[in-house]
C-alpha positions as CSV (number, residue, x, y, z in Angstrom):
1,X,9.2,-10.6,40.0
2,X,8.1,-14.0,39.5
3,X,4.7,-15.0,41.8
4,X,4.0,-18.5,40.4
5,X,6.5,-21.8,40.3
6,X,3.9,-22.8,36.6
7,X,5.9,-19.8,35.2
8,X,9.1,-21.8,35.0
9,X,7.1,-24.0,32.6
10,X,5.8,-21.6,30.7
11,X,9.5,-20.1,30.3
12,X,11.1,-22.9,29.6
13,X,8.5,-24.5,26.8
14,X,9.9,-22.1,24.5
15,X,13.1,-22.7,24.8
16,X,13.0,-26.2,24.7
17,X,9.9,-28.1,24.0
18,X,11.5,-31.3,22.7
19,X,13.3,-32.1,25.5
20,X,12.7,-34.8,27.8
21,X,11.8,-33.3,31.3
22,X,10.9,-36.4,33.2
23,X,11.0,-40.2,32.8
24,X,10.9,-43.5,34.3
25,X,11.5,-46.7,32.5
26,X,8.7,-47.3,30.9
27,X,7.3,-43.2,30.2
28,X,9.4,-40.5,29.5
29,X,7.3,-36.8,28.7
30,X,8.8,-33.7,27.2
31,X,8.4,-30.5,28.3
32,X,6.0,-29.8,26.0
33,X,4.0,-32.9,26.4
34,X,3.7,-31.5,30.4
35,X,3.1,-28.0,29.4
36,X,-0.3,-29.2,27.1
37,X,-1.4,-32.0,29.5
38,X,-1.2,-29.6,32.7
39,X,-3.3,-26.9,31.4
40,X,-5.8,-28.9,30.1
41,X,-6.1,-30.7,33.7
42,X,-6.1,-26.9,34.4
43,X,-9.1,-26.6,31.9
44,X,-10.9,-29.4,33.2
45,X,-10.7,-28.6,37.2
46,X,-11.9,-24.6,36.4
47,X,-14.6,-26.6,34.0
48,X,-15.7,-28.5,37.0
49,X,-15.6,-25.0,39.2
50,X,-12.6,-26.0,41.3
51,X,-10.7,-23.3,42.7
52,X,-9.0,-22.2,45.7
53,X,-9.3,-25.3,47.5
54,X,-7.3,-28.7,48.1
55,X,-7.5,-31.4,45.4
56,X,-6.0,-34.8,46.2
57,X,-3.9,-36.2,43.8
58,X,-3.7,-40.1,44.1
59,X,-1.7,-41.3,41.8
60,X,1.7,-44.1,41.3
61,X,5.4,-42.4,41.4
62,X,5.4,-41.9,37.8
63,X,5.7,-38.8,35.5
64,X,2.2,-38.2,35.4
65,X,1.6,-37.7,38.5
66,X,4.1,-35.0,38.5
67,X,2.1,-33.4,35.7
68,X,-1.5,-33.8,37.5
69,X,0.5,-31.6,40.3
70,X,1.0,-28.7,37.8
71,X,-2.6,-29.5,36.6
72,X,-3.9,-28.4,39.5
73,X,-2.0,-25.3,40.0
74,X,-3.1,-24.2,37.2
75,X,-6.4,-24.5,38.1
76,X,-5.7,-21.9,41.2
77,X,-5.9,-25.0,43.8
78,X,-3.3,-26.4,45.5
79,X,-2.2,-30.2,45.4
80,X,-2.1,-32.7,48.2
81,X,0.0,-35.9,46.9
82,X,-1.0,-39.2,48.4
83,X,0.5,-42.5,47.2
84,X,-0.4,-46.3,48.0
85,X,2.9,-46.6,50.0
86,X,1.6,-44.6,52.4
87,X,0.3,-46.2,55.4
88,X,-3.4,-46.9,55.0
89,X,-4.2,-45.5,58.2
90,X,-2.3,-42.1,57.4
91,X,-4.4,-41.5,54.3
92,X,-7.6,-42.3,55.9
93,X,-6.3,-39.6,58.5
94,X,-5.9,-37.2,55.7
95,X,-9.0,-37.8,53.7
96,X,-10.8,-37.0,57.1
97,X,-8.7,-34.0,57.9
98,X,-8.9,-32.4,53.9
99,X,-12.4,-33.8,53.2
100,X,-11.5,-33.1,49.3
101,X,-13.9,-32.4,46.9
102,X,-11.9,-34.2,44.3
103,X,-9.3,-36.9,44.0
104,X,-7.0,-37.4,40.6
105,X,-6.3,-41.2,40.4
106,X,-4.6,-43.3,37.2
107,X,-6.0,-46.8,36.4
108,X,-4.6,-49.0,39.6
109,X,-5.1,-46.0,42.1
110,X,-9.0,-45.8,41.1
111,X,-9.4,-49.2,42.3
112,X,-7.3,-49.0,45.1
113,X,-9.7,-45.8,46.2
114,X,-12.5,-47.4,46.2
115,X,-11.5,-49.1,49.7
116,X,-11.9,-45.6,51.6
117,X,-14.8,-43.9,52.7
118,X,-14.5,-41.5,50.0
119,X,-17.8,-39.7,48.6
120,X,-16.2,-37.0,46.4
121,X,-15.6,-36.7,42.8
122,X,-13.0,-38.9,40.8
123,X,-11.3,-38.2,37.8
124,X,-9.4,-39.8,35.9
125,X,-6.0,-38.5,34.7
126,X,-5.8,-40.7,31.6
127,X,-9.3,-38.7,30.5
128,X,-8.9,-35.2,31.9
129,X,-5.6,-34.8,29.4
130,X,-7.7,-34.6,26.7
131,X,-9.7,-31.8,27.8
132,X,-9.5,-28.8,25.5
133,X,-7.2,-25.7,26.8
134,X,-9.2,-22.8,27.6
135,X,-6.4,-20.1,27.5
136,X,-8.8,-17.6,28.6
137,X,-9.7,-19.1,31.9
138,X,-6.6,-20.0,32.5
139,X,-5.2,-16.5,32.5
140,X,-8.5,-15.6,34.7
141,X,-7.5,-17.8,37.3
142,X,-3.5,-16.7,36.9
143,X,-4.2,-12.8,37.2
144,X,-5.8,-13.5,41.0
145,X,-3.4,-15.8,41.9
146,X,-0.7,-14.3,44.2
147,X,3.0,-15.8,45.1
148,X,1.7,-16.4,49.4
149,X,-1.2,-18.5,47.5
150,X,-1.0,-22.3,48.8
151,X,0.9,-24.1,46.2
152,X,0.7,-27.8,47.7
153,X,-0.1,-29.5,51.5
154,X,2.0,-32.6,52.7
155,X,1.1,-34.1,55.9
156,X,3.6,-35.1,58.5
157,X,4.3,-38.7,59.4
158,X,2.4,-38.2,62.4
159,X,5.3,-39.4,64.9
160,X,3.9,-37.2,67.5
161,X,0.1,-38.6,67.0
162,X,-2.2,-37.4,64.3
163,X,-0.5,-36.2,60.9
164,X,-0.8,-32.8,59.8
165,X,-0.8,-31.1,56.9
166,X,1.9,-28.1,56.3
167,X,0.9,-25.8,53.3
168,X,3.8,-24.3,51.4
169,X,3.3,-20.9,49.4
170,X,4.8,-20.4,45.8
171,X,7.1,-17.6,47.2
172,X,8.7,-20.2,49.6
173,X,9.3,-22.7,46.9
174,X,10.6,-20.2,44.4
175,X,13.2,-19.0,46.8
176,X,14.0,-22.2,48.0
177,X,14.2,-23.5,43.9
178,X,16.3,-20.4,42.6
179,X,18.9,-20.6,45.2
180,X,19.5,-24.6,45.7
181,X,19.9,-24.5,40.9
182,X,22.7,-21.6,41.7
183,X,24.4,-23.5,44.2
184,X,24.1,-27.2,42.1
185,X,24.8,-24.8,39.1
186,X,22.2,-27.1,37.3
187,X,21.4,-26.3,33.3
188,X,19.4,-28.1,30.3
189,X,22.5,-31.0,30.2
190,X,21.7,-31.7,34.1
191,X,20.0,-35.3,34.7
192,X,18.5,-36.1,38.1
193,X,17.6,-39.4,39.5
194,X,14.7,-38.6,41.6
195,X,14.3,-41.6,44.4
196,X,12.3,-39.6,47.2
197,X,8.2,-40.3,46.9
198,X,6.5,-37.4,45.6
199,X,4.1,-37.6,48.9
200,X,7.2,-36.0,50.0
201,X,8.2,-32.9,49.6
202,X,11.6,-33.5,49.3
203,X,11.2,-34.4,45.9
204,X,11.1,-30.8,45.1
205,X,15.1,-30.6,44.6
206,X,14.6,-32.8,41.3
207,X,11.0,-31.1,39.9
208,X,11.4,-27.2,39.5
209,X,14.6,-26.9,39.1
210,X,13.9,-29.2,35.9
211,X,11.5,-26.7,35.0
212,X,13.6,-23.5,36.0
213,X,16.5,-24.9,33.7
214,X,15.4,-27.6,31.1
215,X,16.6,-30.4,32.8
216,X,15.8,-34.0,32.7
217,X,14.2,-35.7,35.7
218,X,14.3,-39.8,35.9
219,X,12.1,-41.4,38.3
220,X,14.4,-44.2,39.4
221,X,12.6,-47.5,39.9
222,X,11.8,-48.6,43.2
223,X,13.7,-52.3,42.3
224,X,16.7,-50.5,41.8
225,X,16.9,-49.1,45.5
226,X,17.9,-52.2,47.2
227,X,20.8,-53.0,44.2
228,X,23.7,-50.4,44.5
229,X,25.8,-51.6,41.6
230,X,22.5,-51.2,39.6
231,X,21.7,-48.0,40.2
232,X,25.2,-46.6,40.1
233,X,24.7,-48.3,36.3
234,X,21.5,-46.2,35.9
């Protein structure tokens, strides 16, 4: 039975590593390309003795991000996706809830962090990727790692006062993953246009089920949203 959502990944990399599994308009990575980069963000978190414990990822809506989110599974933490959109207020609420040891920004997130009372370690996506796998470690960290283990925390939008953050499990995500790709009856030819943040989990209807099947995900531009004919052309 499967316990962990990374195993679709490691699945589907064999069957086809070639293949585009997501893009925007300016960055498109294949599944293979996500399978390295994860582990070695993997490699780098267990490096840094991370584990079993929220790690923020601060990052754009593009396809790395959605890569740092597998990075840190594999690492046995779970991820906690924050985005500039997000009301400043909210994610000063959550960086005071979480208290994170450890934020993953790009380039323009970096800065923009530097704005909070944030004490903890940064790292930089663009330079963990490079780390060298560590197979062994990885496996370590995946033998202990059980299917109830905290996958990812989103926080509410706080309509009813403070936000709060909701952990979801792997076992809930699988479930919820393997029945919604038998109803859509998605496969490798599938293409989805992803348009929900990726603070949200929402978002998950167009990232696993990529991985499950060997689809292809495409972060549709923000500018497009407000242009109908446009996207329908996209």
């Amino acid at each position: 039975m499967q316990r962990n959502v990374l195993e679709y990944l490691e699945n589907i990399v064999v069957k086809f590593p070639e293949k585009v599994a997501y893009a925007d308009g300016t960055c498109q990575l294949t599944i293979k390309e996500v399978y390295s980069y994860s582990r070695a963000i993997g490699t780098f978190l267990i490096q840094q003795c991370h584990t079993k414990e929220p790690i923020v990822v601060f990052m754009s809506r593009r396809p790395e991000t959605i890569v740092a989110y597998y990075g840190v599974v594999y690492s046995g933490c779970c991820y906690v996706p924050i985005d500039e959109e997000m009301p400043r207020i909210r994610i000063e609420l959550i960086f005071k809830s979480l208290n994170p040891s450890a934020v993953i920004c790009d380039e323009n997130t970096r800065q923009a962090l530097k704005s909070y009372e944030y004490t903890g370690k940064v790292y930089l996506y663009e330079d963990i990727i490079k780390t060298k796998e560590d197979t062994r470690s990885l496996m370590q960290i995946r033998n202990k790692q059980l299917d109830i283990d905290p996958l990812y925390i989103v926080f509410t939008s706080g309509s009813t006062g403070t936000p709060k953050g909701v952990v979801a499990c792997h076992r809930s995500v699988i479930d919820y993953i393997d029945g919604l790709s038998d109803i859509l009856k998605v496969d490798e030819n599938t293409v989805f246009g992803n348009q929900t943040p990726l603070y949200v989990d929402a978002c998950l209807k167009e990232l696993y089920p990529t991985l499950k099947v060997g689809a292809t995900a495409y972060i549709i531009p923000k500018d497009l949203f407000m242009f109908p004919i446009k996207l329908a052309d996209l």
